[in-house]
N, CA, C and O atoms as CSV, one atom per row, in Angstrom:
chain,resi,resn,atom,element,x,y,z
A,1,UNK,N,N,104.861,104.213,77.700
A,1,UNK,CA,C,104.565,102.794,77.574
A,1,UNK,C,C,104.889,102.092,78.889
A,1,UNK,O,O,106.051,102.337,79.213
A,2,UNK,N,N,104.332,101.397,79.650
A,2,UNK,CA,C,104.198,100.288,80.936
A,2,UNK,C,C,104.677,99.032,80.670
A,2,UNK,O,O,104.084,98.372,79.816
A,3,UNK,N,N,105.727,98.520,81.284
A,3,UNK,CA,C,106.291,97.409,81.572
A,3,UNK,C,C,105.546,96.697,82.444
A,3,UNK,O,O,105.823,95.498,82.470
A,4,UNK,N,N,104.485,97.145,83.334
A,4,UNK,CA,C,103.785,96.388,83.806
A,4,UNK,C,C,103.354,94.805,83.348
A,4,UNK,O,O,102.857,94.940,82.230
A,5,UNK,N,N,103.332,93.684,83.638
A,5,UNK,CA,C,102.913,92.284,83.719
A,5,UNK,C,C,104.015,91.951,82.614
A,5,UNK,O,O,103.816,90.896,82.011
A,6,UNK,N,N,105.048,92.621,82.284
A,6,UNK,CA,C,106.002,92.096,80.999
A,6,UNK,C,C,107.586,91.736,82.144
A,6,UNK,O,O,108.106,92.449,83.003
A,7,UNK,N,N,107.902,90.523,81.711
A,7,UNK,CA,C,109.418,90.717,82.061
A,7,UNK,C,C,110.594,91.123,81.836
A,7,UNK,O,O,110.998,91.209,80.676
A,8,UNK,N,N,111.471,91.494,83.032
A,8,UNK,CA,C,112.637,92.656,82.845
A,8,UNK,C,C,113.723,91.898,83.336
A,8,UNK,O,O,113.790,90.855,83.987
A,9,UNK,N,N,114.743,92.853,82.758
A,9,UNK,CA,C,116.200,92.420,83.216
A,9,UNK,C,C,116.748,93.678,84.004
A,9,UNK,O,O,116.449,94.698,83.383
A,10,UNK,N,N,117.408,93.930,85.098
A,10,UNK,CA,C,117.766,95.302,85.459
A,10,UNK,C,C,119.179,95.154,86.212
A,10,UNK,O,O,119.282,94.318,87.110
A,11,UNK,N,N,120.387,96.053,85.807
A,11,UNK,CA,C,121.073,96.146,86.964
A,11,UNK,C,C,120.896,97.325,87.671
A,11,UNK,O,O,120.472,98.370,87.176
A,12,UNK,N,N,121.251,97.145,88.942
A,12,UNK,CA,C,120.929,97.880,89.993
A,12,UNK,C,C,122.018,98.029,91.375
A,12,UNK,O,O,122.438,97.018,91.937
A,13,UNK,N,N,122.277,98.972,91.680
A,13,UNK,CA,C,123.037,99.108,93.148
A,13,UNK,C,C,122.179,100.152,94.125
A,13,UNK,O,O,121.705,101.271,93.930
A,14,UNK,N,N,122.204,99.384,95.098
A,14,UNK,CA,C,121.269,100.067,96.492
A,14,UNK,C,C,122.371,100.243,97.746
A,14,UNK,O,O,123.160,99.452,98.264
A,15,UNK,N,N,122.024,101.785,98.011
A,15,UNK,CA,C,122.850,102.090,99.052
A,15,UNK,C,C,122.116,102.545,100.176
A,15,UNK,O,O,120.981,102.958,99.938
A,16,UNK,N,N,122.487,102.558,101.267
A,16,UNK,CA,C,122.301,103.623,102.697
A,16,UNK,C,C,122.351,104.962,102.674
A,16,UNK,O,O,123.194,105.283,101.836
A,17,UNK,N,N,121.926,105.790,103.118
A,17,UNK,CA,C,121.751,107.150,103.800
A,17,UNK,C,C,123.042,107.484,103.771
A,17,UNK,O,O,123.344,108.552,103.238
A,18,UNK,N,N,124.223,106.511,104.425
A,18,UNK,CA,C,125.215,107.046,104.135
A,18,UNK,C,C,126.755,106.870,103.134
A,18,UNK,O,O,127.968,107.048,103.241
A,19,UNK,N,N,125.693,106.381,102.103
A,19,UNK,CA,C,126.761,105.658,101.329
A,19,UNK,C,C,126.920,104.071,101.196
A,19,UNK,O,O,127.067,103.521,100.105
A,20,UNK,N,N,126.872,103.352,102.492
A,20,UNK,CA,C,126.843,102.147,102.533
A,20,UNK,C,C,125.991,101.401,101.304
A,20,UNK,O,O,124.762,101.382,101.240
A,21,UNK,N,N,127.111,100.652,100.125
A,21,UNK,CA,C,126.075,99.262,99.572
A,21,UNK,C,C,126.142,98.334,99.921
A,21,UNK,O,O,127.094,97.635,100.268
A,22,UNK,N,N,124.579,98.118,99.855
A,22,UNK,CA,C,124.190,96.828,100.948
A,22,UNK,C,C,123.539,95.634,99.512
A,22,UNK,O,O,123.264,94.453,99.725
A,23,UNK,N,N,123.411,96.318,98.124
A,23,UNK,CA,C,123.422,95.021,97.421
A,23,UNK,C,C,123.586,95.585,96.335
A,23,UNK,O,O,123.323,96.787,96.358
A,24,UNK,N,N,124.021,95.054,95.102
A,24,UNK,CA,C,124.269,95.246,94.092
A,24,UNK,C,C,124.344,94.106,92.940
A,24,UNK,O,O,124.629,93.010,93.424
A,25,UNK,N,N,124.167,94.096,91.600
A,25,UNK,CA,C,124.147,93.233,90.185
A,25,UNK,C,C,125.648,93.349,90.053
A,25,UNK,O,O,125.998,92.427,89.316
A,26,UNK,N,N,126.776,94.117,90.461
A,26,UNK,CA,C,127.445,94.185,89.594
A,26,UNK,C,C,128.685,92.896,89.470
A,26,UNK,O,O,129.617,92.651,90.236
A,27,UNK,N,N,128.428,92.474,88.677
A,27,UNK,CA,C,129.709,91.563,88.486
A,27,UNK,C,C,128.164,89.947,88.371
A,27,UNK,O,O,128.502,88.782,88.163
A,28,UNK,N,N,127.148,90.234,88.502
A,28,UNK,CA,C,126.380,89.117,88.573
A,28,UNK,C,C,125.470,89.142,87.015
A,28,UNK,O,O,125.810,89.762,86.007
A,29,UNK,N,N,124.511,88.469,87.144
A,29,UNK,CA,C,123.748,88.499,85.704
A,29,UNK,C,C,122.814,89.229,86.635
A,29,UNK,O,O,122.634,89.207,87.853
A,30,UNK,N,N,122.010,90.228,85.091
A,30,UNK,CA,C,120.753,91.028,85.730
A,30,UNK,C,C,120.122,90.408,86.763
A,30,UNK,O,O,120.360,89.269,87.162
A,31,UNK,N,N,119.314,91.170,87.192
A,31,UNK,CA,C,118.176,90.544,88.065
A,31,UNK,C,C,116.554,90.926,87.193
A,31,UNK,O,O,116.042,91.949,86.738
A,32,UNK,N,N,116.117,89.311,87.300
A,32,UNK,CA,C,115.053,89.356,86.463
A,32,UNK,C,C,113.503,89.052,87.006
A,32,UNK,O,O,113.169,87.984,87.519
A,33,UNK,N,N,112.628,90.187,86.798
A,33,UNK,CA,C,111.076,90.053,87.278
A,33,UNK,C,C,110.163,90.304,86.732
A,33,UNK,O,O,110.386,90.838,85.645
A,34,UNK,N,N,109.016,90.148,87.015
A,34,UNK,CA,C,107.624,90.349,86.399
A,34,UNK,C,C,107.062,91.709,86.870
A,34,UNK,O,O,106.582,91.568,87.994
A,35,UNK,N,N,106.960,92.864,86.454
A,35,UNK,CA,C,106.659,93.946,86.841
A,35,UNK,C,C,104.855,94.024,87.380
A,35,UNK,O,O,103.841,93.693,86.764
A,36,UNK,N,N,104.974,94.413,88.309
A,36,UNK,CA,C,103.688,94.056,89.197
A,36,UNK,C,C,102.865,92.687,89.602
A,36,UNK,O,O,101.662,92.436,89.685
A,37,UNK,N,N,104.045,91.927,89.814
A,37,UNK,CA,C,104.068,90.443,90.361
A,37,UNK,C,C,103.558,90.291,91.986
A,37,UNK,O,O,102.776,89.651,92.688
A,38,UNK,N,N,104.785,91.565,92.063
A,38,UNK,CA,C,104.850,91.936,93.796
A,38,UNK,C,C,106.130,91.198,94.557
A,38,UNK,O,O,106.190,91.134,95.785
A,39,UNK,N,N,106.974,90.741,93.826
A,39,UNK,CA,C,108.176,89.938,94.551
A,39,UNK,C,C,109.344,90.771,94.900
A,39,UNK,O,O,110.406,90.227,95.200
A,40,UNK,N,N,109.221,92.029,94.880
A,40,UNK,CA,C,110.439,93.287,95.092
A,40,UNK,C,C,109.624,94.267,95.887
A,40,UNK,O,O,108.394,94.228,95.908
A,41,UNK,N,N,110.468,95.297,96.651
A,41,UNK,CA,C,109.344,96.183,97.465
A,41,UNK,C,C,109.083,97.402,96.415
A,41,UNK,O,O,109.944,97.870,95.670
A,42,UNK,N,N,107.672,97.841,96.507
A,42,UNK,CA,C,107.208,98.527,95.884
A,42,UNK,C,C,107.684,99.681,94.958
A,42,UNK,O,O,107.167,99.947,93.873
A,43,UNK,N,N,108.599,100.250,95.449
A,43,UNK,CA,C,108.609,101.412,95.522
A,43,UNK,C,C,110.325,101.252,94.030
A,43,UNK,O,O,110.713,102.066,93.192
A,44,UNK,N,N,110.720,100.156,94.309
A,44,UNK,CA,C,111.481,99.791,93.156
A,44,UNK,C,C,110.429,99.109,92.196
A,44,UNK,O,O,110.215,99.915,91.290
A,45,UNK,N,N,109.785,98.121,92.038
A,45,UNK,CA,C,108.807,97.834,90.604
A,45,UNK,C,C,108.169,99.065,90.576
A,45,UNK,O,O,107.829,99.028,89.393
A,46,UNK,N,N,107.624,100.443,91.099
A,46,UNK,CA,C,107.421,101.459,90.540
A,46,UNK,C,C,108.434,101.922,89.570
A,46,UNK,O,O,108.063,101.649,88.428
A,47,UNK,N,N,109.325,102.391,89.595
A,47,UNK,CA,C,110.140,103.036,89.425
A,47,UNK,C,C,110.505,102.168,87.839
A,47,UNK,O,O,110.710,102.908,86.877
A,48,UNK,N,N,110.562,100.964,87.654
A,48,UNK,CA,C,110.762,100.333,86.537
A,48,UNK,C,C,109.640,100.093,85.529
A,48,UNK,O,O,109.738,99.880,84.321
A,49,UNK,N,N,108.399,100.189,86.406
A,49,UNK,CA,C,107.506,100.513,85.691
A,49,UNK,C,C,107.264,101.314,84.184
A,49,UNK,O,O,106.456,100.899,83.354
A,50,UNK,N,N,107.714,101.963,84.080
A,50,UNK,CA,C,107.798,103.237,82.898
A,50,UNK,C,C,108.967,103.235,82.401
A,50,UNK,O,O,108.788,103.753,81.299
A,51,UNK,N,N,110.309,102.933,82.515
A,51,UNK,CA,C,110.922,102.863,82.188
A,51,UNK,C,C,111.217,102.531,80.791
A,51,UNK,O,O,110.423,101.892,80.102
A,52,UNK,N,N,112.708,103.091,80.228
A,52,UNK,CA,C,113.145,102.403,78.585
A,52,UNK,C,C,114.020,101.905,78.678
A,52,UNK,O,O,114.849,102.329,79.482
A,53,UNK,N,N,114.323,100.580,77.789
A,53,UNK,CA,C,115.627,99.665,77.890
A,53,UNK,C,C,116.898,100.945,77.760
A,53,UNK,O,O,116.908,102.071,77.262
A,54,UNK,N,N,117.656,100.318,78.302
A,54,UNK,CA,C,119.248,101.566,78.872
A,54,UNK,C,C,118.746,102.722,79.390
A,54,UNK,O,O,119.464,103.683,79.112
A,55,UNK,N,N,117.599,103.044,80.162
A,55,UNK,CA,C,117.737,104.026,81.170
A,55,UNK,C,C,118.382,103.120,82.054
A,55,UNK,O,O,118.444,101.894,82.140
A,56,UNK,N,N,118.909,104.219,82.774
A,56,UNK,CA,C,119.063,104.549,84.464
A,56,UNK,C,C,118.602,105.796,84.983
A,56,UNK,O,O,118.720,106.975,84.650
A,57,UNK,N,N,117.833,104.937,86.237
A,57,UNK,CA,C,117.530,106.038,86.624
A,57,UNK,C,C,117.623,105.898,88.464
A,57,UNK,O,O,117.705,104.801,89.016
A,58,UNK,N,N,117.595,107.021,89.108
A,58,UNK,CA,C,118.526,107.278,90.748
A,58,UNK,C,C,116.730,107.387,91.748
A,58,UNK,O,O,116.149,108.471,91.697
A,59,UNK,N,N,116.153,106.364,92.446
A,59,UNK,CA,C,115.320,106.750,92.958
A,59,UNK,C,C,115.219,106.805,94.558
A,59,UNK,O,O,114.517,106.554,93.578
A,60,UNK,N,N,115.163,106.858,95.864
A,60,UNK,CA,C,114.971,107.046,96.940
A,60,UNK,C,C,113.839,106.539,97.398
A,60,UNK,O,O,112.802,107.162,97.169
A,61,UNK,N,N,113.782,104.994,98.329
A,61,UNK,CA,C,112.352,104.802,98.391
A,61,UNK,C,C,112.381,104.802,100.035
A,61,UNK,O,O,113.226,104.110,100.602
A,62,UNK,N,N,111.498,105.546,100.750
A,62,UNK,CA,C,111.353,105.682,102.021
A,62,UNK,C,C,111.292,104.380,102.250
A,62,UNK,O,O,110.993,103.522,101.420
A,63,UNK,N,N,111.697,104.143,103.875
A,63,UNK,CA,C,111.516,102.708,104.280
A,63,UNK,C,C,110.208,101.802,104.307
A,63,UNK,O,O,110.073,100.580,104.234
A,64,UNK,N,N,109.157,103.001,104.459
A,64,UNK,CA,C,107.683,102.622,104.332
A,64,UNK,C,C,107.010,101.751,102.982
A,64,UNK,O,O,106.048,100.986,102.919
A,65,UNK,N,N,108.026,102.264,101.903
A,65,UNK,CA,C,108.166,101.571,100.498
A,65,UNK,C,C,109.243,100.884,100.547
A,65,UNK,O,O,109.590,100.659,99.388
A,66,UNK,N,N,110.042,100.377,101.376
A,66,UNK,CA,C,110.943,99.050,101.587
A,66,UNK,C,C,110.354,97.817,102.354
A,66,UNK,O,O,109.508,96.948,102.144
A,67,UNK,N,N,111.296,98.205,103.431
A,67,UNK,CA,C,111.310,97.107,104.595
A,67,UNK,C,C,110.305,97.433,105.481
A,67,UNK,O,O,110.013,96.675,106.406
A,68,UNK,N,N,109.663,98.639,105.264
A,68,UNK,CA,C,108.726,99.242,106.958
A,68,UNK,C,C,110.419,99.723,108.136
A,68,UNK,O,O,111.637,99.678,108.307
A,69,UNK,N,N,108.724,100.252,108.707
A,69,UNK,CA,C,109.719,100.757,109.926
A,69,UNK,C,C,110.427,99.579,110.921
A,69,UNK,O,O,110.138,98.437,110.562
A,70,UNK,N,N,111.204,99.655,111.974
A,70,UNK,CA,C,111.708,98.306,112.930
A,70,UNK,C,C,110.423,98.469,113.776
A,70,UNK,O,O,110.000,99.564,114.147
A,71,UNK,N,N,110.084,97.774,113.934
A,71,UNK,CA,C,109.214,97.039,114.859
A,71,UNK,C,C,109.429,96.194,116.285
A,71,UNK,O,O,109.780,95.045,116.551
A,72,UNK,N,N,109.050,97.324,117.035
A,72,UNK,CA,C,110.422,96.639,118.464
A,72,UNK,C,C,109.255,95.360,118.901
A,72,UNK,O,O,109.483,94.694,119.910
A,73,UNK,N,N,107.782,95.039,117.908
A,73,UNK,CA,C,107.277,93.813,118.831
A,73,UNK,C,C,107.692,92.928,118.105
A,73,UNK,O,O,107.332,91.763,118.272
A,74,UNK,N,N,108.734,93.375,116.920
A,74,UNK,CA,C,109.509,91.981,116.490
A,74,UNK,C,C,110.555,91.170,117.376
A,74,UNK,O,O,110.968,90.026,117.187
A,75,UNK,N,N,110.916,92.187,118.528
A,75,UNK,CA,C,112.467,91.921,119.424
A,75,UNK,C,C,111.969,91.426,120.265
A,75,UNK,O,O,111.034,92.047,120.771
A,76,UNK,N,N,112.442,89.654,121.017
A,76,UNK,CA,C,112.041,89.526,121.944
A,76,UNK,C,C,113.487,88.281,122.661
A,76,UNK,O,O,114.549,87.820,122.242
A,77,UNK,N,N,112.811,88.210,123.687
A,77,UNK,CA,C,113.741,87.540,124.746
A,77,UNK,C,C,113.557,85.966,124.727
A,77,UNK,O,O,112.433,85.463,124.752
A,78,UNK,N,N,114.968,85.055,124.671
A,78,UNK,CA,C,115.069,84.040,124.372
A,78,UNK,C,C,115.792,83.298,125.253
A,78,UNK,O,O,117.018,83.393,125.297
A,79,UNK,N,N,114.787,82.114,126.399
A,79,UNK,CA,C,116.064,81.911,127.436
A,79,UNK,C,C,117.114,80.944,126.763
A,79,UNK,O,O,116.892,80.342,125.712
A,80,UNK,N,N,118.177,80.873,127.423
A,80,UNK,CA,C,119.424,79.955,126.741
A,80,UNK,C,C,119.047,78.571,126.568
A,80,UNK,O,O,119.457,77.734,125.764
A,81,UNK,N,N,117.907,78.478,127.781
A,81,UNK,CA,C,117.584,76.937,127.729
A,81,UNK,C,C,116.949,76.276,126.345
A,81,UNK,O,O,117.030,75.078,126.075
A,82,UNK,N,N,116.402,77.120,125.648
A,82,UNK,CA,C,116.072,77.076,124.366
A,82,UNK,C,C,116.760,76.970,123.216
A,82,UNK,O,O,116.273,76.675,122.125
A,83,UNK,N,N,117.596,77.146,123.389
A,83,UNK,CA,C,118.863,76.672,122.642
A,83,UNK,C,C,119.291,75.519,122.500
A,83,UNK,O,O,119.137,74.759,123.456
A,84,UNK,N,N,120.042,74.950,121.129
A,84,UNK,CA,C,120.748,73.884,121.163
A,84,UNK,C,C,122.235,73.835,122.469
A,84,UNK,O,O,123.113,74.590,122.886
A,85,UNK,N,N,121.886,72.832,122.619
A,85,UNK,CA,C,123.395,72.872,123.814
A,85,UNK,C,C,124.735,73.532,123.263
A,85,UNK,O,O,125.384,74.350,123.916
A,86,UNK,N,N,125.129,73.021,121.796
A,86,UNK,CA,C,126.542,73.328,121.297
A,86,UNK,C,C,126.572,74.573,120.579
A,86,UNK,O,O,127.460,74.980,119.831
A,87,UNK,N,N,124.993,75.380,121.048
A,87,UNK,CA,C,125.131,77.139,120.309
A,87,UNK,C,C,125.908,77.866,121.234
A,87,UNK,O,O,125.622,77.674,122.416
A,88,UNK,N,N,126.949,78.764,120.948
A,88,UNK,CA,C,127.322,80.030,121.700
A,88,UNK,C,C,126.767,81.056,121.406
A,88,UNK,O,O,127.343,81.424,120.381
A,89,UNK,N,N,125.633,82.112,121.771
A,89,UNK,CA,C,125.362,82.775,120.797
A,89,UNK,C,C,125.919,84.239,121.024
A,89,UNK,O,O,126.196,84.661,122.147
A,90,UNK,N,N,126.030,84.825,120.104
A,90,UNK,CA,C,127.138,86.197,120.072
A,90,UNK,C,C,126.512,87.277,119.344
A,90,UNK,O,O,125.955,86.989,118.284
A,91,UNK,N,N,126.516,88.466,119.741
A,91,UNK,CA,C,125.610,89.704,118.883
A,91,UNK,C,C,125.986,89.364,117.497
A,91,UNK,O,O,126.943,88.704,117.091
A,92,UNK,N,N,124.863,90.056,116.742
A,92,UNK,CA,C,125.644,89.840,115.322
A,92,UNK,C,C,125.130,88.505,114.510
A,92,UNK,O,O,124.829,88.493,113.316
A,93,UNK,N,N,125.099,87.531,115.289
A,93,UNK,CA,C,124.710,86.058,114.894
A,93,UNK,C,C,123.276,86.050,114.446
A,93,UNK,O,O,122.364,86.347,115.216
A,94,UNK,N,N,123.083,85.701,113.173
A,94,UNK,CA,C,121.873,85.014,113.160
A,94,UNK,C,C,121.833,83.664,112.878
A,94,UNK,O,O,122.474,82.801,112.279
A,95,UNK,N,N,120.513,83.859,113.749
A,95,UNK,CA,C,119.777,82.368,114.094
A,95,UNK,C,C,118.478,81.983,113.091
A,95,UNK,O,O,117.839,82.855,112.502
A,96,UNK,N,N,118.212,80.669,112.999
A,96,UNK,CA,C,116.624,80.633,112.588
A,96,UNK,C,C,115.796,80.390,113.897
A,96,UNK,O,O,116.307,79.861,114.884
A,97,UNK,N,N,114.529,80.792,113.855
A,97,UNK,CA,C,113.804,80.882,115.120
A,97,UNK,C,C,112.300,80.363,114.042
A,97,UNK,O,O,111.785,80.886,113.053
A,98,UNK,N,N,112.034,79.308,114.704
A,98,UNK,CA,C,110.617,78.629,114.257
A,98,UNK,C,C,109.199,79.110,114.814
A,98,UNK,O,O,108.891,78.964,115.997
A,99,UNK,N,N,108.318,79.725,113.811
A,99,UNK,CA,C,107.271,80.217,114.643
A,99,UNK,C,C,105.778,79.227,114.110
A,99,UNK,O,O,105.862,78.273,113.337
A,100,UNK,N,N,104.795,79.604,114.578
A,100,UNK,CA,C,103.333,78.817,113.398
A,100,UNK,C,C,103.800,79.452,111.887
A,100,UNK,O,O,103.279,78.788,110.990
A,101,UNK,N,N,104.542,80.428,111.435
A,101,UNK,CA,C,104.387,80.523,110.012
A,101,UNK,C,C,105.550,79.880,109.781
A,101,UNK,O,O,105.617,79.952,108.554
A,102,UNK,N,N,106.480,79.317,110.130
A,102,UNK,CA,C,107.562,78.740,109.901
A,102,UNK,C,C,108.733,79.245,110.371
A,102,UNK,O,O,108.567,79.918,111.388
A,103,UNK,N,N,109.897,79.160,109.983
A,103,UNK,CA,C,111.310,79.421,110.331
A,103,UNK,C,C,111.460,80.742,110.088
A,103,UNK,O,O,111.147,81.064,108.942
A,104,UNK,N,N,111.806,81.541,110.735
A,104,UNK,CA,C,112.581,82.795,109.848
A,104,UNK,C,C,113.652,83.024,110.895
A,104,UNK,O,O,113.724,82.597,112.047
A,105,UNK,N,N,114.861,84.183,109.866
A,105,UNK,CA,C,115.969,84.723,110.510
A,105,UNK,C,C,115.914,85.180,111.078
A,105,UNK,O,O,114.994,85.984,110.930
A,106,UNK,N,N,116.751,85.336,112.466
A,106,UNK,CA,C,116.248,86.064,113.368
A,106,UNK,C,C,118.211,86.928,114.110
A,106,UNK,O,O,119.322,86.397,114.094
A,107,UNK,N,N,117.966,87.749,114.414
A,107,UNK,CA,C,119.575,88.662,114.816
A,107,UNK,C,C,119.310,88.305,116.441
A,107,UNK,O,O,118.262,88.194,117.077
A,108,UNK,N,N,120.808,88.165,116.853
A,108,UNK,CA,C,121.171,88.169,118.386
A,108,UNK,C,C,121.845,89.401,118.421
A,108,UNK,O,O,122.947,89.609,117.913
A,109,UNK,N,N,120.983,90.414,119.186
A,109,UNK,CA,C,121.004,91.684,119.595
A,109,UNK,C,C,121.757,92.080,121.429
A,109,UNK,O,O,122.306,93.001,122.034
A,110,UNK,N,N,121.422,91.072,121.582
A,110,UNK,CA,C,122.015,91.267,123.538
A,110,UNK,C,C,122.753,89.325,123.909
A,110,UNK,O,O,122.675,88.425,123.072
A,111,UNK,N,N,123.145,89.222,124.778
A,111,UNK,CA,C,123.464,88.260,124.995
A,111,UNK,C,C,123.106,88.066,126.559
A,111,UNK,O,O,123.829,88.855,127.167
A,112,UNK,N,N,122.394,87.435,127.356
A,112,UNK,CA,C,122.608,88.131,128.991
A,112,UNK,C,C,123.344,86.657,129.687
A,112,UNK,O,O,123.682,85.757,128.918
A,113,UNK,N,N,123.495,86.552,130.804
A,113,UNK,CA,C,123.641,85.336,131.808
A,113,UNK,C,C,122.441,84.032,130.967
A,113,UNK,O,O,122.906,83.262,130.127
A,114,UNK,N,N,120.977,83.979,131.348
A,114,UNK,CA,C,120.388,83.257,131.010
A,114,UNK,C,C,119.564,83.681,129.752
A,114,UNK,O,O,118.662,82.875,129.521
A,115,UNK,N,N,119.613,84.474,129.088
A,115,UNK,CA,C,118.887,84.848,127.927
A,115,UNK,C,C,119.379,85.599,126.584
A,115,UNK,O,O,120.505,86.068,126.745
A,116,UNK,N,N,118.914,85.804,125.484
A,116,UNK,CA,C,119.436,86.188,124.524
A,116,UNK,C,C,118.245,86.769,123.954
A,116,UNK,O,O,117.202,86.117,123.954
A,117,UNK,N,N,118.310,88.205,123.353
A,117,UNK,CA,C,117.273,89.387,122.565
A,117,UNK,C,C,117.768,89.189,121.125
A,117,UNK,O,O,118.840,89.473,120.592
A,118,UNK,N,N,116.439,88.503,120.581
A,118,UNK,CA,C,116.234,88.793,119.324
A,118,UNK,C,C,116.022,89.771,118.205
A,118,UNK,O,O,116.109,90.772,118.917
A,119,UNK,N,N,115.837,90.197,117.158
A,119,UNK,CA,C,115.468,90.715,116.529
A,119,UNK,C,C,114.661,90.118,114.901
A,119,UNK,O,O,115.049,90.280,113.744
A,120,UNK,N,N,113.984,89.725,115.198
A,120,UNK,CA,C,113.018,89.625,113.778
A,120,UNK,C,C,112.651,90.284,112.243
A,120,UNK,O,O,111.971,89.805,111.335
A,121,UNK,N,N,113.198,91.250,112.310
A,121,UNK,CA,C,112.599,92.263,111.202
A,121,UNK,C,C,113.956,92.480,110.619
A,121,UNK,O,O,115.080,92.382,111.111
A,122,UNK,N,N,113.502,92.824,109.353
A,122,UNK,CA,C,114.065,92.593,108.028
A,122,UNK,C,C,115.396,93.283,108.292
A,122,UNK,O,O,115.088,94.459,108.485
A,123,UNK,N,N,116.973,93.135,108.421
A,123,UNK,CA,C,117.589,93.864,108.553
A,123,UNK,C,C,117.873,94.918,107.906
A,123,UNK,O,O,118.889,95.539,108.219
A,124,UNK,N,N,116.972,95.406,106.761
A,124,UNK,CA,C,116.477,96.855,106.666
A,124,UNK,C,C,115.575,97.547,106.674
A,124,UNK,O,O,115.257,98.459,105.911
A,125,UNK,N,N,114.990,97.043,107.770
A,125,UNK,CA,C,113.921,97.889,108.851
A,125,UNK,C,C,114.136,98.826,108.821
A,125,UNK,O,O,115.358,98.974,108.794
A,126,UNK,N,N,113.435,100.020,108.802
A,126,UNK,CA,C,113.803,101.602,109.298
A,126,UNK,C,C,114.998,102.354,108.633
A,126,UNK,O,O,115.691,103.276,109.062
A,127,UNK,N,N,115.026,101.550,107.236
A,127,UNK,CA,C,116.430,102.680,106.541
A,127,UNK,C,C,115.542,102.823,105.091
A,127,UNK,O,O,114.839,101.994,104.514
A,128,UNK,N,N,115.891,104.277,104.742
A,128,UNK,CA,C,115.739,104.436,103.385
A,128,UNK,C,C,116.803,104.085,102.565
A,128,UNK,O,O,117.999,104.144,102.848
A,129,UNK,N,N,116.230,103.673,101.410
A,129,UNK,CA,C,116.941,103.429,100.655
A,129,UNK,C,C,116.668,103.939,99.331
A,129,UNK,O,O,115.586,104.353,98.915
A,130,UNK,N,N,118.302,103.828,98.416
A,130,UNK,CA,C,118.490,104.431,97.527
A,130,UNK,C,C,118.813,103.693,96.106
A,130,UNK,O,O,119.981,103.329,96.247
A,131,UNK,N,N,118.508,103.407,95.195
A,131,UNK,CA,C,118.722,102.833,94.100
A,131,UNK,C,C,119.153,103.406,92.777
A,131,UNK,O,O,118.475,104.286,92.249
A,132,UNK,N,N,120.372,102.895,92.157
A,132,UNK,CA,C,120.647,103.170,91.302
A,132,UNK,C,C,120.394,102.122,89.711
A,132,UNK,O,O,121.266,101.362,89.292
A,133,UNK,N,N,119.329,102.277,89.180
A,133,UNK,CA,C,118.973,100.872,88.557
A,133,UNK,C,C,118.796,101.323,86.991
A,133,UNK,O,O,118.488,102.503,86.820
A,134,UNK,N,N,118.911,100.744,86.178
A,134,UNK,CA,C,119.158,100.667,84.890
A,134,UNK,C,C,118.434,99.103,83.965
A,134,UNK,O,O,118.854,97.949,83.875
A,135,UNK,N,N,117.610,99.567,83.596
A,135,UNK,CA,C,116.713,98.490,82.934
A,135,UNK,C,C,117.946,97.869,81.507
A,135,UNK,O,O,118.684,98.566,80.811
A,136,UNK,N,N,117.763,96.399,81.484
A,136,UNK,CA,C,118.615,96.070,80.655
A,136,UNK,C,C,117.724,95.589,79.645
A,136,UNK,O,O,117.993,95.857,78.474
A,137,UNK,N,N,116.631,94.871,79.936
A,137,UNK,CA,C,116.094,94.336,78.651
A,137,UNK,C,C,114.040,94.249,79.593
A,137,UNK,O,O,113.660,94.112,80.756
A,138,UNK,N,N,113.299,94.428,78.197
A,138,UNK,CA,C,111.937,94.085,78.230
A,138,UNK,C,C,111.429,92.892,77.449
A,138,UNK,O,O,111.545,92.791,76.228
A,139,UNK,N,N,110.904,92.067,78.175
A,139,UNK,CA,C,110.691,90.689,77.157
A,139,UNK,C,C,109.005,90.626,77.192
A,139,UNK,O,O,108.407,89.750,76.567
């Protein structure tokens, strides 16, 4: 039976290659969607697809079924002058960076004398990931 176009409740924990969790339900209320809506990356609304209320089940979705690969024509160079005066900016930091599609997050990757390297892409670009998810309810 297909959960497809029906709504779900699921908890779920997603880890790294090496263990690292980078998000998890636990301690929150389910997380709730429309199965083939398209608002989650693929390769998880597969996987819930078919599913029965109180499975769990352990799936692995290549990054190609996540985030995509990193995309180095997302990384680019930002002179300081572009900046607000009272920014310091420091690796690690994200910024919003305004483009024609609008604002998005953007990572400070380098810092130089007059410039600062961005990064654009999803900060899980280029990692597989792993899910541990458990359907709670079908409505």
């Amino acid at each position: 039976m297909s959960n497809e176009g029906k709504s779900v409740q699921v908890h779920y924990k997603g880890t790294l290659a090496d263990g690292t969790v980078f998000d998890s339900s636990e301690g929150r209320d389910p997380l709730s969607f429309t199965v083939g809506e398209g608002k989650l990356i693929p390769g998880f609304e597969d996987a819930v697809r078919d599913m029965q209320v109180d499975e769990t089940r352990k799936i692995e979705i290549p990054c190609a079924d996540a985030y995509g690969e990193h995309d180095r024509e997302r990384t680019t160079s930002v002179p300081k002058a572009n900046l607000p005066d009272d920014l310091e900016p420091k690796v690690g930091m994200v910024l919003r960076m305004t483009t024609p599609q609008g604002a998005i997050p953007v990572k400070v990757t380098q810092v130089q004398d007059d410039s600062i390297t961005v990064d654009a892409n999803h900060p899980l670009a280029g990692q597989d990931l792993t899910f541990e998810i458990t359907l709670v309810t079908v409505g």
